[in-house]
C-alpha positions as CSV (number, residue, x, y, z in Angstrom):
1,X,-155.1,60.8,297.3
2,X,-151.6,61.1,296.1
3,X,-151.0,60.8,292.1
4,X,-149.6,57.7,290.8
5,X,-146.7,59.2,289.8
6,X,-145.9,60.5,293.6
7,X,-146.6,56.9,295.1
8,X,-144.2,55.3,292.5
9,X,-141.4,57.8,294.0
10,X,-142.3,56.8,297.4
11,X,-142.1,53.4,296.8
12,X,-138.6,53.6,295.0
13,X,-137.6,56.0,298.0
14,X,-138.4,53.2,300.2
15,X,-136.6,50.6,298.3
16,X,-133.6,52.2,298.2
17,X,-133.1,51.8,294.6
18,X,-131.4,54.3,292.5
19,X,-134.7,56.3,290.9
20,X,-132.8,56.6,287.3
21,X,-133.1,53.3,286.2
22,X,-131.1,52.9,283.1
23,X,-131.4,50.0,280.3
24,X,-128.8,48.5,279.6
25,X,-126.6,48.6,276.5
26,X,-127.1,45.2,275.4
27,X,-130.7,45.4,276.3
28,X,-131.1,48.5,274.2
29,X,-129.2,47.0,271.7
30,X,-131.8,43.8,271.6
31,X,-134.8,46.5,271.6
32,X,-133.2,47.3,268.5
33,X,-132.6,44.1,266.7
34,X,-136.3,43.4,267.5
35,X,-137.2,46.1,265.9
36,X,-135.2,45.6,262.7
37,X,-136.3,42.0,262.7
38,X,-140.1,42.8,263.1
39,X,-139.3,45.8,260.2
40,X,-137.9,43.5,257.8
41,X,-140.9,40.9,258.6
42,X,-143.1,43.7,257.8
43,X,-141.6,44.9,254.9
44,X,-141.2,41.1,253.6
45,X,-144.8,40.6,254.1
46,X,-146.0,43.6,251.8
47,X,-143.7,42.8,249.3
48,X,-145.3,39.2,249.3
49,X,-148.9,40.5,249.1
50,X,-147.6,43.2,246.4
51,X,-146.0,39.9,244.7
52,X,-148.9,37.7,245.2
53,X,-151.3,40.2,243.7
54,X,-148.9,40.5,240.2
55,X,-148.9,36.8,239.8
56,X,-153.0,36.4,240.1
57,X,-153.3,40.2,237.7
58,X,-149.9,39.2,235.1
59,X,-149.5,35.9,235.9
60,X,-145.9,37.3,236.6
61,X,-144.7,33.9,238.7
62,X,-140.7,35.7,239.0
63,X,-141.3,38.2,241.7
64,X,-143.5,36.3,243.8
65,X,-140.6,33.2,243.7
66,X,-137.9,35.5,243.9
67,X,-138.8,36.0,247.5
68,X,-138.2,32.8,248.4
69,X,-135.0,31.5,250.2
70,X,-132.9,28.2,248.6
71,X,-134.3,26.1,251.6
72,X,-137.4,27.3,251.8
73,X,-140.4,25.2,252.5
74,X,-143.8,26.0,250.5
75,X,-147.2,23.8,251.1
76,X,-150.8,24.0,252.1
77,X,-153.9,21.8,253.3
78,X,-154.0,19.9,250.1
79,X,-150.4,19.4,249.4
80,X,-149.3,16.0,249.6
81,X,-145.4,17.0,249.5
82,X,-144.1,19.9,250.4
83,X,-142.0,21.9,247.5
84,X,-138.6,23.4,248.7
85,X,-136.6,25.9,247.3
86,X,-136.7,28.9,244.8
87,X,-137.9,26.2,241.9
88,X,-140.2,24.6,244.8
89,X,-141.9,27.9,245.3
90,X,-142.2,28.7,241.6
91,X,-143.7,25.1,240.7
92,X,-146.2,26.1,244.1
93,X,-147.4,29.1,242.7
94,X,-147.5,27.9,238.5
95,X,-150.0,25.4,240.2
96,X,-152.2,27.8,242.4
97,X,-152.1,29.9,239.6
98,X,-153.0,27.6,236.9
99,X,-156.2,26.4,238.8
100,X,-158.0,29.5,237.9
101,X,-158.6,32.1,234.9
102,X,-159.1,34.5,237.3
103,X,-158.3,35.5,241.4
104,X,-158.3,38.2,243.4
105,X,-157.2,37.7,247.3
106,X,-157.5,40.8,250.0
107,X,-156.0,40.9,253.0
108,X,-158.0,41.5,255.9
109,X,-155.5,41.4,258.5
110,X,-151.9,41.4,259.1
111,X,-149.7,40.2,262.0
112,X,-146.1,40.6,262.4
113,X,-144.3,39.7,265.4
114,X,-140.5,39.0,264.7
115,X,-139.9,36.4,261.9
116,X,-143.6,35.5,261.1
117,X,-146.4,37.3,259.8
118,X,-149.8,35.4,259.8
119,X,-152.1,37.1,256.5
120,X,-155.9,36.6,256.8
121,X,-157.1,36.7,253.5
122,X,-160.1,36.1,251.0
123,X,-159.6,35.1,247.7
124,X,-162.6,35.7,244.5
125,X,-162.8,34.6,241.1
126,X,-163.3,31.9,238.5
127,X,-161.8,28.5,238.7
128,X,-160.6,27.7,234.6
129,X,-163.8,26.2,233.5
130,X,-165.6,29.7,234.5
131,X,-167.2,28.3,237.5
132,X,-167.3,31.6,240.3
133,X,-165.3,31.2,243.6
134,X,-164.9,32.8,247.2
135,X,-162.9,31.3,249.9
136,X,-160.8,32.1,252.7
137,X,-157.9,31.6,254.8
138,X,-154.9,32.5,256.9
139,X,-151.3,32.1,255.3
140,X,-148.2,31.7,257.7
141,X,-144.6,33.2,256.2
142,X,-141.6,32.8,258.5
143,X,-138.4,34.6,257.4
144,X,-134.9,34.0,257.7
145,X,-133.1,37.0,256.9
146,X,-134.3,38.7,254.0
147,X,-136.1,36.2,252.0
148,X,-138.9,33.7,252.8
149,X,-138.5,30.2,254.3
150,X,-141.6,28.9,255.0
151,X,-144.9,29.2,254.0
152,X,-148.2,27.3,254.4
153,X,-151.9,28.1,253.6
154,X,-155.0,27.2,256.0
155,X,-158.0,27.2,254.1
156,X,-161.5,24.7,253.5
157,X,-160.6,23.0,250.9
158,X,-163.8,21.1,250.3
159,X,-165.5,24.3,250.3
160,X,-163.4,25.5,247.3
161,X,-163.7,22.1,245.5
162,X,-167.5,22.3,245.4
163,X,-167.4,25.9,243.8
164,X,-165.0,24.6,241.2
165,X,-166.5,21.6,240.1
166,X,-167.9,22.3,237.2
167,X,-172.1,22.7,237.1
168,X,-172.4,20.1,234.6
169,X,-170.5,17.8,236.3
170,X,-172.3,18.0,239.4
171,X,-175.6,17.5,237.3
172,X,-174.0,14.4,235.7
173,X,-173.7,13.0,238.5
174,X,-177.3,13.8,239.9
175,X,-175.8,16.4,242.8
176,X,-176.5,19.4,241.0
């Protein structure tokens, strides 16, 4: 049996095609651009974790906004409207923020394919009346350029409402 190799020569031999095969410029050049574009969507998306982790440890709400384009479009499950904008993005993430005294999210996984990175994530902590929370969910950022112009949350959000509600609450009104 002949190696692959040899019976990929005769078959080219046979063919009559030219056995250097050369890309083309503009193909090599669009290699490239993909690359650059799936870099930049890769660095974008660290520096939102990165950004997203000072917000829920500092409360620092300037870098995570700051990554946000003027158009941008910021929601998730339980939004009613969608916020747009830099000031959108920094009234999204006062809110998420201000729900809890404390958060942690991890990232479980990360997928980057050109302008949108998909971020599977859990999130722990304690909601602002100290009740204890764990949920999880997949976040979708597309980019444009160098900055982020969409983003949007999939989570349960039932399943986070019943661990915030607050244990005397619940009690109160004979569910607890």
């Amino acid at each position: 049996m002949l190696p692959r190799a040899v019976g990929l020569f005769s078959v080219f031999a046979q063919t009559g095609l030219p056995l250097d095969v050369r890309l083309s410029d503009r193909t090599i050049s669009k290699i490239y651009e993909t690359k650059g574009k799936v870099k930049m969507a890769e660095d974008l998306a660290k520096k939102f974790v990165e950004a997203l982790g000072k917000l829920e440890a500092e409360r620092d709400l300037e870098t995570l906004s700051s990554l946000f384009g003027d158009d941008a479009e910021i929601g998730n499950v339980v939004t009613i409207d969608n916020k747009t904008g830099i000031g959108g993005a920094r009234q999204f993430w006062q809110h998420y923020r201000d729900n809890f005294d404390r958060i942690k999210s991890t990232f479980r996984n990360q997928i980057v394919t050109g302008n949108t990175a998909a971020l599977e994530w859990q999130s722990e902590g304690t909601s602002s009346d100290g009740n204890r929370f764990s949920y999880e969910g997949v976040s979708i950022l597309e980019f444009e350029g160098d900055k982020i112009s969409r983003f949007h949350a999939y989570f349960d959000p039932n399943k986070l409402g019943r661990q915030m509600v607050d244990e005397k609450s619940r009690e109160a009104a004979g569910n607890g």
